[in-house]
Backbone bond lengths (Angstrom), bond angles and torsions (degrees), N, CA, C in turn:
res aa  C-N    CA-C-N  psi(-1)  N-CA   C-N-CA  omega(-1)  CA-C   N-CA-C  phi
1 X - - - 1.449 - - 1.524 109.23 -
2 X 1.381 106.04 51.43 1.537 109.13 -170.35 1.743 98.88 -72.78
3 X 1.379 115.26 148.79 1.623 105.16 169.98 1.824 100.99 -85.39
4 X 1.222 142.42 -5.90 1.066 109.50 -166.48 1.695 89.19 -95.63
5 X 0.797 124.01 -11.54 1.587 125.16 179.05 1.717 105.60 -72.58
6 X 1.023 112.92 0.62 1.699 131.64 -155.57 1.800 69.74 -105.42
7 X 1.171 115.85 -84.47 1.512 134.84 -141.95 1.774 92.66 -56.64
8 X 1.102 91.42 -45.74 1.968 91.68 -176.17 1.587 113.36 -59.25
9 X 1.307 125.83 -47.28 1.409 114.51 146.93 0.770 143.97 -28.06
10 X 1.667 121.25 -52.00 1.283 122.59 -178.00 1.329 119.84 -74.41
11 X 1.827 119.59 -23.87 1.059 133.76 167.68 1.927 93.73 103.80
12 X 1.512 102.78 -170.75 1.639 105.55 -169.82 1.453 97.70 -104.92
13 X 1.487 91.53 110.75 1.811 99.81 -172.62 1.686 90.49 -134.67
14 X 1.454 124.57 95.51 1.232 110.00 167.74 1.530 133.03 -13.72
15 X 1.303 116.32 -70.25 1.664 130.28 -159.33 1.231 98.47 -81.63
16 X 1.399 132.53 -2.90 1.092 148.22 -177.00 1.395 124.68 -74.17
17 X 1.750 89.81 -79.81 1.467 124.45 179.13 0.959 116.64 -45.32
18 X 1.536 147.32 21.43 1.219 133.24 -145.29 1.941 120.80 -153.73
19 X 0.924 107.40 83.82 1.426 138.55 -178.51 1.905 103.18 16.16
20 X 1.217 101.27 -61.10 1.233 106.35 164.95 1.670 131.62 -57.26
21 X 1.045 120.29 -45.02 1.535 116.20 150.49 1.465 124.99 -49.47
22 X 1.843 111.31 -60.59 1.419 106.21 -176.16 1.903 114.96 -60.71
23 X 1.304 120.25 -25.60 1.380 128.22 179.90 1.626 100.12 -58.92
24 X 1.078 129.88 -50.08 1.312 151.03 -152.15 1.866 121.03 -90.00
25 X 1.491 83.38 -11.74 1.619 102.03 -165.04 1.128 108.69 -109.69
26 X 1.540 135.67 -27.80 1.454 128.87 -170.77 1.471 115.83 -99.47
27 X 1.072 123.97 137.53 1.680 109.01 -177.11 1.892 89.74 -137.08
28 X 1.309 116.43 10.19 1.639 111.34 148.33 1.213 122.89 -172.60
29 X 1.644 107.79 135.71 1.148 112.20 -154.52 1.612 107.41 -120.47
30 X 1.187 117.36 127.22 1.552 118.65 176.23 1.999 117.46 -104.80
31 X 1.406 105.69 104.88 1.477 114.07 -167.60 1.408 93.00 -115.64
32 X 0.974 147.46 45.52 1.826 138.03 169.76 1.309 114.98 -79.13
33 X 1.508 121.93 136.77 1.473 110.39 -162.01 1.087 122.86 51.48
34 X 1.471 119.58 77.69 1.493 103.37 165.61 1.496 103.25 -163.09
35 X 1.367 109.31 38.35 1.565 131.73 169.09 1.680 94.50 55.51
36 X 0.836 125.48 53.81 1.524 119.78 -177.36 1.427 97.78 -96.46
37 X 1.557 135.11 127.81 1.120 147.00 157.31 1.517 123.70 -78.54
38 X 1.136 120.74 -32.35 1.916 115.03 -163.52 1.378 73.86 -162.37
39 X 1.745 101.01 156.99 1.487 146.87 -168.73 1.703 93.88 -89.43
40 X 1.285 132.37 134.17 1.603 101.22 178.84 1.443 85.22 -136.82
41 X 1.753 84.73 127.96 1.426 94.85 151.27 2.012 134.08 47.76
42 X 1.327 66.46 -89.82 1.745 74.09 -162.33 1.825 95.45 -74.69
43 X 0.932 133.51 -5.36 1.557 132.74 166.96 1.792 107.63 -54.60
44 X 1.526 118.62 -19.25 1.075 105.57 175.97 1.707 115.21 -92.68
45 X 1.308 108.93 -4.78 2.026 109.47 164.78 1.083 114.89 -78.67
46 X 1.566 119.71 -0.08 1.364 113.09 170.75 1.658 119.46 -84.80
47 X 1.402 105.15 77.51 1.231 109.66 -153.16 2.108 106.17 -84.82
48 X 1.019 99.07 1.27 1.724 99.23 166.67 1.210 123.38 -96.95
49 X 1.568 120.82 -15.77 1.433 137.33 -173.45 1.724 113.31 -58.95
50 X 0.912 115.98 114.06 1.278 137.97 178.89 1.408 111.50 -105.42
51 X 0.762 127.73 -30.76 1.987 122.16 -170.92 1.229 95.70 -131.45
52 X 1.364 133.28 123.42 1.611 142.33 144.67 1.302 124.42 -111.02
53 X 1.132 117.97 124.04 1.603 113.90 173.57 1.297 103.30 -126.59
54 X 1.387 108.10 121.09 1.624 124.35 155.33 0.869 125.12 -136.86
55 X 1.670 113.05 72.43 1.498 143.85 -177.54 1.638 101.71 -81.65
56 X 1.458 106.88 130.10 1.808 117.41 134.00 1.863 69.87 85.42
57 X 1.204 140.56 50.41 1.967 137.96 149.04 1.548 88.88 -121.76
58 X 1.648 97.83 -162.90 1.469 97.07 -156.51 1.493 94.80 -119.69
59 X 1.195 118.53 43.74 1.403 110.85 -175.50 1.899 104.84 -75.16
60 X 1.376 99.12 169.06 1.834 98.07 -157.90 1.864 80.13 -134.54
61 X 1.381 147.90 -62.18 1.086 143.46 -122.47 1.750 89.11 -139.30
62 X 1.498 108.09 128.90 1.333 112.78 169.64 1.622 110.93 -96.96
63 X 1.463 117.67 99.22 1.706 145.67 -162.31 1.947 96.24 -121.00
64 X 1.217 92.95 145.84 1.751 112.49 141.61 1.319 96.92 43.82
65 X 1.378 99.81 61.13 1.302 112.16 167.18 1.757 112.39 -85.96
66 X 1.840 111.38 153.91 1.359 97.56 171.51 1.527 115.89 -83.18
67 X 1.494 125.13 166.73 1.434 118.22 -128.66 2.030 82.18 -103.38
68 X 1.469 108.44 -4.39 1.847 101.63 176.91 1.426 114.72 -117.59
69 X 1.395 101.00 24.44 1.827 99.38 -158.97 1.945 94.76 -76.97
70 X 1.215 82.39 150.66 1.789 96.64 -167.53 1.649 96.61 -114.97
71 X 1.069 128.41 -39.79 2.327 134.19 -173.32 1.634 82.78 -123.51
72 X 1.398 101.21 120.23 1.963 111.67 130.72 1.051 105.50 -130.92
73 X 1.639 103.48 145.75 1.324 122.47 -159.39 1.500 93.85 -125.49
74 X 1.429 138.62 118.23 1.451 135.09 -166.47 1.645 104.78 -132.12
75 X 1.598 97.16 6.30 1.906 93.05 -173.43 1.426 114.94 -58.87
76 X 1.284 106.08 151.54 1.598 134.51 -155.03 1.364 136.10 29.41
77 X 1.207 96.31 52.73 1.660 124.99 -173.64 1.786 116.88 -90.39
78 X 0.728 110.45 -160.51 1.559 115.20 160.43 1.373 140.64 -127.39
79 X 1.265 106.84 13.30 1.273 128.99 -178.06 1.292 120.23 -46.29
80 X 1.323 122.38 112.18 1.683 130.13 157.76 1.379 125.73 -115.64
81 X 1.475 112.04 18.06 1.574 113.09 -173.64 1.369 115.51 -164.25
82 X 1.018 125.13 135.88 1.392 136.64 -177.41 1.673 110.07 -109.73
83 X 1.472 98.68 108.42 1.776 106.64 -168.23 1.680 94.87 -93.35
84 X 1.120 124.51 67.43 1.683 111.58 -174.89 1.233 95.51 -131.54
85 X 1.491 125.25 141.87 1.374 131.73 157.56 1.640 131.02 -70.47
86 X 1.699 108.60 107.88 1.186 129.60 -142.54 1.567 84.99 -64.82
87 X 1.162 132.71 -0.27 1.807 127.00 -171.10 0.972 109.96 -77.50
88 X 1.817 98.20 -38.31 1.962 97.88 -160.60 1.650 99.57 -120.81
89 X 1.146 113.05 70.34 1.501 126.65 -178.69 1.625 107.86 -56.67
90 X 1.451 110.78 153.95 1.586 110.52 -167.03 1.493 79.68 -110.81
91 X 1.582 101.26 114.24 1.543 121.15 172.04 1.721 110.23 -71.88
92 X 1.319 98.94 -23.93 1.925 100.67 -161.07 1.558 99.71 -78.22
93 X 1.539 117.44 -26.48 1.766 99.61 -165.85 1.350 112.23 -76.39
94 X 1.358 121.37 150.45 1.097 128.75 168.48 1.549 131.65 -116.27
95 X 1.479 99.02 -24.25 1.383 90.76 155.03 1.499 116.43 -161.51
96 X 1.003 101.43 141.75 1.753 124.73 178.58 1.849 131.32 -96.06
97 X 1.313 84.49 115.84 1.803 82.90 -174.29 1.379 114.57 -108.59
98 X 1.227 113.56 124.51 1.852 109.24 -151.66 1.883 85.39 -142.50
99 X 1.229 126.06 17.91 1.595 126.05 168.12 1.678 110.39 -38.24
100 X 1.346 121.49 118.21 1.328 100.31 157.42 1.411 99.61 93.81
101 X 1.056 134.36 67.17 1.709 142.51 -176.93 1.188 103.88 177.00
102 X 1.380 115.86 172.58 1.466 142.82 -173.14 1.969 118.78 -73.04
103 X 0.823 113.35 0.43 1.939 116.42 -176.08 0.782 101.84 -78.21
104 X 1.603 98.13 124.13 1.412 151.63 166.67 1.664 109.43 -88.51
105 X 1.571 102.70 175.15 1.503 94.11 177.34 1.465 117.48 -74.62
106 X 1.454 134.14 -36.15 1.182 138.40 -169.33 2.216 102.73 -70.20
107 X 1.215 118.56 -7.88 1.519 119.89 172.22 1.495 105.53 -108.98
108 X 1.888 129.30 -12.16 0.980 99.62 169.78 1.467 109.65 -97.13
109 X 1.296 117.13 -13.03 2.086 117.24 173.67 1.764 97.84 -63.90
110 X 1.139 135.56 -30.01 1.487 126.88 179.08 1.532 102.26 -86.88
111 X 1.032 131.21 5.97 1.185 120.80 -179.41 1.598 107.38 -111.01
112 X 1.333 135.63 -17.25 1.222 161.54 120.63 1.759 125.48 -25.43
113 X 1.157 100.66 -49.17 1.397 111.61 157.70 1.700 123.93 -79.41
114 X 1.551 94.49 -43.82 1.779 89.94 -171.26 1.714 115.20 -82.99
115 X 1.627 116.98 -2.91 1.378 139.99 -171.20 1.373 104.34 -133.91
116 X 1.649 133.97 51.50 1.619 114.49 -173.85 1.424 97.68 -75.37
117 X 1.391 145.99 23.04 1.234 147.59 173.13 1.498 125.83 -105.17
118 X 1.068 113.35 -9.58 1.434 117.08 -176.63 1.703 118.09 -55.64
119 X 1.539 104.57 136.44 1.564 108.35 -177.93 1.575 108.32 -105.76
120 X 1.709 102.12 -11.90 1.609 94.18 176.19 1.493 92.24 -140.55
121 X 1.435 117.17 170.66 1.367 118.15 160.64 1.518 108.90 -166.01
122 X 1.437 118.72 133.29 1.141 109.22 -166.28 1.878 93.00 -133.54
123 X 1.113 98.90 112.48 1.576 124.63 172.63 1.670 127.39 -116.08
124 X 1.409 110.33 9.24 1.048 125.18 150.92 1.629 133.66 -19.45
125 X 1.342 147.75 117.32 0.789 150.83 160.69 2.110 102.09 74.74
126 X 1.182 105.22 68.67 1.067 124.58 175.10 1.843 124.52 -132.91
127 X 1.265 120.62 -121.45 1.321 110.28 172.34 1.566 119.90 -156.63
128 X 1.124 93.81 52.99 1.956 125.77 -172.99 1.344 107.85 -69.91
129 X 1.146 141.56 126.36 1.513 144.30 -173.61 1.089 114.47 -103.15
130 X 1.479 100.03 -75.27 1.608 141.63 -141.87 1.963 80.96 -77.03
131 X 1.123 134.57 92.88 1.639 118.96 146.47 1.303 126.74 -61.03
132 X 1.135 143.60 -17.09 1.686 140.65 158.27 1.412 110.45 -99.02
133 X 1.049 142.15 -10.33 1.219 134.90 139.78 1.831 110.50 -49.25
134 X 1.348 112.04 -78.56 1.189 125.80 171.51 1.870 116.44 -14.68
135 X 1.532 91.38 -57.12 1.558 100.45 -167.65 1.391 109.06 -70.82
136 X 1.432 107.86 -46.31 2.127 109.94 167.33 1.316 121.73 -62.43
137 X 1.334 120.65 -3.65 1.645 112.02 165.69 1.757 107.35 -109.52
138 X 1.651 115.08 -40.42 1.237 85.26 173.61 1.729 124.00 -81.24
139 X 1.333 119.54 -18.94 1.149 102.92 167.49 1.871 125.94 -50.70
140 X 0.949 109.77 -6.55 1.303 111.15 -174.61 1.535 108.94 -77.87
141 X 1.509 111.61 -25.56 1.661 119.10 179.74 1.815 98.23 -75.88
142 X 1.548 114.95 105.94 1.101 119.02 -173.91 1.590 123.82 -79.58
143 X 1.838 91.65 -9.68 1.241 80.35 -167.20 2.390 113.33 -102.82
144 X 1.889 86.02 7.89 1.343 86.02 -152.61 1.844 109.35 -73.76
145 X 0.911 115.12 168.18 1.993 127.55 -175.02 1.340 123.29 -147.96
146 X 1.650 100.92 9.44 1.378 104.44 -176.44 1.727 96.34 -142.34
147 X 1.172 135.56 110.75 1.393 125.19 153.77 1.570 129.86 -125.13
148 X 1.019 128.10 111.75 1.642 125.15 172.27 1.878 110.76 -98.37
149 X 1.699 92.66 119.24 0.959 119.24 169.41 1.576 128.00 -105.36
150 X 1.346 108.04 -10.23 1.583 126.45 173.18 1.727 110.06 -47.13
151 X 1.479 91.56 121.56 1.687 106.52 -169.52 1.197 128.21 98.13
152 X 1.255 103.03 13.69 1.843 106.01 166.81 1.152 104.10 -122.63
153 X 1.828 101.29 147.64 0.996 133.10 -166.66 2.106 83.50 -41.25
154 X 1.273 112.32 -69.93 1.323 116.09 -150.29 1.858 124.53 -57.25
155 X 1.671 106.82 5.48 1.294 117.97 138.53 1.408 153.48 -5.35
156 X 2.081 64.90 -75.43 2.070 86.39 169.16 1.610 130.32 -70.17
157 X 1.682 99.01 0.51 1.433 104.43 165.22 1.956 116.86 -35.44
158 X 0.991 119.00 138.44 1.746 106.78 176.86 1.419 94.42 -90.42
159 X 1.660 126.21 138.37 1.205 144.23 178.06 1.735 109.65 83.54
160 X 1.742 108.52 12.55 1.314 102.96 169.08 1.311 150.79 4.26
161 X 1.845 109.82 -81.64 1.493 139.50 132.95 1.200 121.12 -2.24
162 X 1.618 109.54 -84.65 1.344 141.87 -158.73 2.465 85.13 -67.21
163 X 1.149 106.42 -61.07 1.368 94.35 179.72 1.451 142.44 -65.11
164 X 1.622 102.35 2.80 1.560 120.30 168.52 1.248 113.03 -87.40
165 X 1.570 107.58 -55.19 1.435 132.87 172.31 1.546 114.68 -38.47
166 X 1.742 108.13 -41.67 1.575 117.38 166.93 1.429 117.02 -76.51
167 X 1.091 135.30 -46.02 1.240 120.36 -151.78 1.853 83.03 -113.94
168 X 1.389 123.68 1.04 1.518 101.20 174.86 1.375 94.29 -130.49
169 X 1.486 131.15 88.19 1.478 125.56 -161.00 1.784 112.18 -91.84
170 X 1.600 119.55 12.74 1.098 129.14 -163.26 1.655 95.60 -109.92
171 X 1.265 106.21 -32.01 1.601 105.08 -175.58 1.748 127.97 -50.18
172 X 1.275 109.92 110.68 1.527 98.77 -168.35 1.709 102.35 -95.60
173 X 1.193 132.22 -3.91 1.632 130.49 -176.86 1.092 96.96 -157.29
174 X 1.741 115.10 104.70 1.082 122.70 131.00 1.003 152.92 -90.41
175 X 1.559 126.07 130.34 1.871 120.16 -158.73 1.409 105.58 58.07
176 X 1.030 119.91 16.57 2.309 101.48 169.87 1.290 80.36 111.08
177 X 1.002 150.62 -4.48 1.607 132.02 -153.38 1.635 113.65 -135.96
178 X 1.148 127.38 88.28 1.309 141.84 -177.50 2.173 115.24 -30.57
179 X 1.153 108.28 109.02 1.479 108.02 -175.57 1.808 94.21 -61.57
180 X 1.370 95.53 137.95 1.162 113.15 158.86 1.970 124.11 -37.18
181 X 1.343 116.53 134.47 1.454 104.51 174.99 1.597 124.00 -46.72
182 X 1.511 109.11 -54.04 1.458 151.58 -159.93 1.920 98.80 -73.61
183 X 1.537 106.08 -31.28 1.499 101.34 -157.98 1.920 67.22 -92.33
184 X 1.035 119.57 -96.89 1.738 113.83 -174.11 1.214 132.50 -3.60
185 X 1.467 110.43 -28.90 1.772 130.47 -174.66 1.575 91.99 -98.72
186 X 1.403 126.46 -3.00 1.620 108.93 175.13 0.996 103.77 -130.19
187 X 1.338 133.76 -7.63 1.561 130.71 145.82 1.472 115.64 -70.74
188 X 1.244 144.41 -26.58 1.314 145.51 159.05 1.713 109.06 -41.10
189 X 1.760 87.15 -72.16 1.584 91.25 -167.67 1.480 102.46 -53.33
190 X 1.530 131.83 -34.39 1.458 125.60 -160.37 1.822 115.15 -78.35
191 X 1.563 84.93 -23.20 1.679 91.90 171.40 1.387 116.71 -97.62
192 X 1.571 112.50 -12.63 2.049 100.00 154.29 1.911 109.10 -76.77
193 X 1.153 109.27 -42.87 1.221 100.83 -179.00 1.766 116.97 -49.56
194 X 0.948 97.68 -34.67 2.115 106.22 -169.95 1.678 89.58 -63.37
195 X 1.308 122.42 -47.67 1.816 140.49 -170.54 1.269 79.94 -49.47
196 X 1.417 139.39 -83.34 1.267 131.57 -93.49 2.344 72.16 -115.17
197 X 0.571 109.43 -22.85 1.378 108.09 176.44 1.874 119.16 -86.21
198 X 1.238 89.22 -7.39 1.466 121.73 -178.99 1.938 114.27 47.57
199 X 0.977 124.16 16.89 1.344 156.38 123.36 1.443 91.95 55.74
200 X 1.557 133.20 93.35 1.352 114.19 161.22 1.892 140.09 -80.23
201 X 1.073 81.27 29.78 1.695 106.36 -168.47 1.580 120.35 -174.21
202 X 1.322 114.43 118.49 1.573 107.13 -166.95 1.708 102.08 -90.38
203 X 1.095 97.08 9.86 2.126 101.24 177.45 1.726 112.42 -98.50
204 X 1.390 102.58 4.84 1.740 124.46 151.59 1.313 103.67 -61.98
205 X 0.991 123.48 -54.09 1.929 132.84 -156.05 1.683 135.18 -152.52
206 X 1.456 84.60 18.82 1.711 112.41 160.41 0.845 131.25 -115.30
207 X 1.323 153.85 170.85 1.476 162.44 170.56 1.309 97.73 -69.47
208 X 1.366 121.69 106.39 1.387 136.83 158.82 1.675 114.17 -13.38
209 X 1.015 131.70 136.78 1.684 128.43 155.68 1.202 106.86 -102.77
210 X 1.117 143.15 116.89 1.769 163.06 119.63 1.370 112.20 5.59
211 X 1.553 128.65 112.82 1.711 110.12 -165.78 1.520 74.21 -89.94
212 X 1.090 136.68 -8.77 1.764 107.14 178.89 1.896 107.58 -152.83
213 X 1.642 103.28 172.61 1.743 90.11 -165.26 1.460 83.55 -136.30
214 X 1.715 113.54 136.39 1.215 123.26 -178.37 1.584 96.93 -102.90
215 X 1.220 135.13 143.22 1.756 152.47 -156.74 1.735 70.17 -132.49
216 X 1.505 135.79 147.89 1.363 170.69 39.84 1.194 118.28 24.56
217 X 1.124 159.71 129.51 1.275 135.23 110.09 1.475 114.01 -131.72
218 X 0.759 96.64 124.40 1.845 136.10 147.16 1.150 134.00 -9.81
219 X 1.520 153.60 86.63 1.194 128.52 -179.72 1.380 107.63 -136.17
220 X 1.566 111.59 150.15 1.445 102.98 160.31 1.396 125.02 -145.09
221 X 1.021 142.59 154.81 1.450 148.55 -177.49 1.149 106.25 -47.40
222 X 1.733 127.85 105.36 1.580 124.09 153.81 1.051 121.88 -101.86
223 X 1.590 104.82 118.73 1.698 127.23 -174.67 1.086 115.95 -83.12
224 X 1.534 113.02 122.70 1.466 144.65 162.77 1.887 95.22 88.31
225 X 1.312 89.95 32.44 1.620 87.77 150.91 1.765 135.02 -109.13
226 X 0.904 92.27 136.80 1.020 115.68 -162.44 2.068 113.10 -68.12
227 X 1.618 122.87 78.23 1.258 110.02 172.86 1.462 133.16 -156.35
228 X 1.939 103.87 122.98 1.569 97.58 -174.15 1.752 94.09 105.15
229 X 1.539 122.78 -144.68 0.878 117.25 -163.73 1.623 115.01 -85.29
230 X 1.646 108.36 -32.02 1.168 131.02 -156.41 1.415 108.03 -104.88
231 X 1.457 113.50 127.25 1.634 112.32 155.65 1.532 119.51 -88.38
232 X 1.427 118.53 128.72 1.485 126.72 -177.69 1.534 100.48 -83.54
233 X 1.486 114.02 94.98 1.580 106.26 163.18 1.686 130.93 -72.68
234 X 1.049 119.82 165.59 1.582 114.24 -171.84 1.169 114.34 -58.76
235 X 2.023 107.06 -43.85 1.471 107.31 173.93 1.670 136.86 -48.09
236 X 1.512 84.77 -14.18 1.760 94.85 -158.49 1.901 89.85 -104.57
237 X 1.519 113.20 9.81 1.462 109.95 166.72 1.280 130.26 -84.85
238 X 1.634 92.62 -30.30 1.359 104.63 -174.73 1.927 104.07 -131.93
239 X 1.505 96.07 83.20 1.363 115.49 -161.74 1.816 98.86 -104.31
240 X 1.484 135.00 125.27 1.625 104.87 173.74 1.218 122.71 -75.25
241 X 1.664 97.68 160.97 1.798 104.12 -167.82 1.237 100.29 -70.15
242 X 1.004 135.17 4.19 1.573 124.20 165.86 1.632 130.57 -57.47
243 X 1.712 75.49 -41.46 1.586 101.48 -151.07 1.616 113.29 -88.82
244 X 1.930 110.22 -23.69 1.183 105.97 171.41 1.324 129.91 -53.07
245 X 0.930 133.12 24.09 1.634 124.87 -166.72 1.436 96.49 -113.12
246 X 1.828 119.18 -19.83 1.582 124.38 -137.80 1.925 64.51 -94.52
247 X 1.795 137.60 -37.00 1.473 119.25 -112.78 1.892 86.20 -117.75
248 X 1.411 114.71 109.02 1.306 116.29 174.21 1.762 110.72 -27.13
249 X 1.257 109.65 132.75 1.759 109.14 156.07 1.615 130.63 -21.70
250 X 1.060 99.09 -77.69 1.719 100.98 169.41 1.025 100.85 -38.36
251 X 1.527 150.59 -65.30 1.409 123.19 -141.36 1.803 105.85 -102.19
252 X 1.002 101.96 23.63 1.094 97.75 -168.31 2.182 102.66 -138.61
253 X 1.292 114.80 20.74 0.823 86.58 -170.28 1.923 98.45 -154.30
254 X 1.159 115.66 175.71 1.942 104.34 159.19 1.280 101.63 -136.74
255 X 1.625 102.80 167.04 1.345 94.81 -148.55 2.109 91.92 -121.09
256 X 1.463 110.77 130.43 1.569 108.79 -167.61 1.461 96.10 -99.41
257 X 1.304 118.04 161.75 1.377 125.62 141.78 1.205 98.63 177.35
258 X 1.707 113.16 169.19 1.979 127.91 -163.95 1.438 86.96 -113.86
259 X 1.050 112.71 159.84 1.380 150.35 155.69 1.366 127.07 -128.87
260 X 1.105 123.60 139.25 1.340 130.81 -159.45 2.007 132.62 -165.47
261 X 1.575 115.31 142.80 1.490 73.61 -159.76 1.932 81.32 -103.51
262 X 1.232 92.47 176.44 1.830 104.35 -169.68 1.766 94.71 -112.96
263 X 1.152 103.34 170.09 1.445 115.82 -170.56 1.762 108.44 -57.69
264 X 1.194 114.11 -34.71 1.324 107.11 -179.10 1.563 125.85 -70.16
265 X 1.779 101.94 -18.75 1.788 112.99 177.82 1.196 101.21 103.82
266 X 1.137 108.52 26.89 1.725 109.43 173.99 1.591 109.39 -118.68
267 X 1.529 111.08 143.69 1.312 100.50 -165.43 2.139 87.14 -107.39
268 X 1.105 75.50 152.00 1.542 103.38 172.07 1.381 124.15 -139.30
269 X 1.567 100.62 129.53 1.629 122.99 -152.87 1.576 101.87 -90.20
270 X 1.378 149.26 118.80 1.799 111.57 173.62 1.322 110.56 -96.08
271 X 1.372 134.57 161.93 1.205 134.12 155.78 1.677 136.05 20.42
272 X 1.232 122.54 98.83 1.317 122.07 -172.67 1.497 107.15 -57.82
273 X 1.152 119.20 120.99 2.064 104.92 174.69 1.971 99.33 -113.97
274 X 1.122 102.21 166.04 1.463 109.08 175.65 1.674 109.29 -118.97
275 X 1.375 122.96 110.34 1.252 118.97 163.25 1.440 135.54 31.33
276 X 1.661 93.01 -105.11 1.537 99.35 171.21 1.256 124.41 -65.94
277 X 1.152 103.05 -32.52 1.868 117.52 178.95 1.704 107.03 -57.08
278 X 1.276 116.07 -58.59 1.763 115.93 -173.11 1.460 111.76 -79.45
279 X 1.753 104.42 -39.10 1.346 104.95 -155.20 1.338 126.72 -121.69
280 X 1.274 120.72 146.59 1.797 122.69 -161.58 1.675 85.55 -112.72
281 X 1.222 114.43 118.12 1.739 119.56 165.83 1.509 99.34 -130.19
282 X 1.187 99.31 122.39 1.732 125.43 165.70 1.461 95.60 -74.71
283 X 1.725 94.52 137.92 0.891 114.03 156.44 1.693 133.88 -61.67
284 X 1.552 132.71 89.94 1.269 110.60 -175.70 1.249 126.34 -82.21
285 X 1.446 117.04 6.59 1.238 122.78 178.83 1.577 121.72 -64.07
286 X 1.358 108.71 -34.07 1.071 131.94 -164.35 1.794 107.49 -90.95
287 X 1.193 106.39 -6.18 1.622 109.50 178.54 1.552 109.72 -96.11
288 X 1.311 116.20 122.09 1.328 120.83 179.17 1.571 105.83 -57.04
289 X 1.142 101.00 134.67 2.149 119.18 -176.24 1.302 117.05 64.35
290 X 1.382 109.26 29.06 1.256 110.90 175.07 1.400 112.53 -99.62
């Protein structure tokens, strides 16, 4: 967002060219792709600017903001920090799109403070943990009706939904997906009732939050399938436990692991394991009604 890159556009127009006009003149600016690293400076004399987008550059720190901006748009950035002074909060924005970046809990509580105005916010697919942490800072934005949280780890809470819907009873779209009339009209009444009971704990009469989430998975030996280098024959299923020690790895085994991509678009492979070596699978065949 260099200004002399401003001036070369416009071409050599005296009354034009001139710092004070172009500051004064733009009220939206479209920068996507354009390797931009840091907010500089002089982005905050752009004191008419209302719409910014500097989606999909590599900016890391939300700085030097203009002092009326109403939309920033920061998707697929790198952002993990908000350099703004929590004193002089920008009352005008309303909504922030931060999909696809680095925030943690300590950049979304400053973002709460430096925006207590926001009507949307989309933090989606970032690196959010803490779900009751989460819910006591953004509930505090009174005025918001739009939030996407889709892609954080803190998702996998069980009753997810149902625990935004409670402790944020104003929200009309969550994740892309419009809250029910009926679910909003019984989170209202349930959050005047907690008021009027004056409620020193909302885990009296809310859906519990989980300080942690156990993932399962499952595996079992499929015989005479065919995958990778090795075919698993039937014989080699039902081999005795004696005898495995005599029967090299490879032939005796398949080999698991997940892959997955992480918020940044990077895929990550985990740990190769081998069958018999990692894993104990019961037979369910052998269990009556199974």
């Amino acid at each position: 967002m260099e200004l002399n890159h401003i001036v070369k556009q416009l071409g050599v127009i005296p009354d034009l060219c001139v710092e004070e006009y172009i500051v004064n003149f733009f009220k939206s600016l479209d920068l996507q792709a354009r390797s931009i690293m840091s907010i500089d400076p002089m982005a905050m004399t752009f004191s008419k600017l209302k719409v910014l987008n500097l989606s999909f550059n590599e900016v890391s720190r939300i700085e030097n903001l203009p002092p009326n901006l109403e939309e920033l748009y920061l998707n697929g950035n790198c952002v993990n920090e908000v350099a703004m002074n929590v004193n002089k909060p920008i009352l005008s924005l309303v909504h922030l799109g931060l999909n696809r970046n680095q925030v943690r809990q300590p950049a979304l509580t400053h973002i709460v403070k430096v925006f207590p105005n926001l009507v949307s916010l989309d933090v989606s697919f970032n690196d959010l943990q803490d779900m009751e942490a989460t819910m006591t800072w953004c509930k505090k934005l009174k005025e918001l009706k739009m939030l996407s949280l889709e892609g954080n780890p803190l998702i996998l809470s069980p009753l997810y939904r149902k625990i935004v819907s409670e402790h944020m009873p104003n929200i009309k779209v969550l994740d892309s997906v419009t809250v029910p009339a009926e679910v909003r009209r019984d989170a209202e009444l349930a959050a005047k009732e907690r008021e009027k009971r004056h409620s020193q704990t909302c885990s009296e009469s809310t859906t519990p939050i989980a300080s942690c989430i156990t993932l399962d998975l499952n595996l079992r030996l499929l015989k005479g399938v065919e995958g990778g280098r090795y075919l698993v024959p039937d014989e080699n299923c039902e081999i005795e436990t004696e005898k495995l020690d005599e029967i090299p790895v490879e032939n005796k085994s398949s080999m698991y692991w997940v892959t997955y991509t992480n918020h940044k678009g990077d895929e990550v492979c985990t740990e190769k394991k081998a069958y018999i070596q990692h894993f104990q699978v019961e037979d369910n065949e052998a269990k009556p009604g199974s």
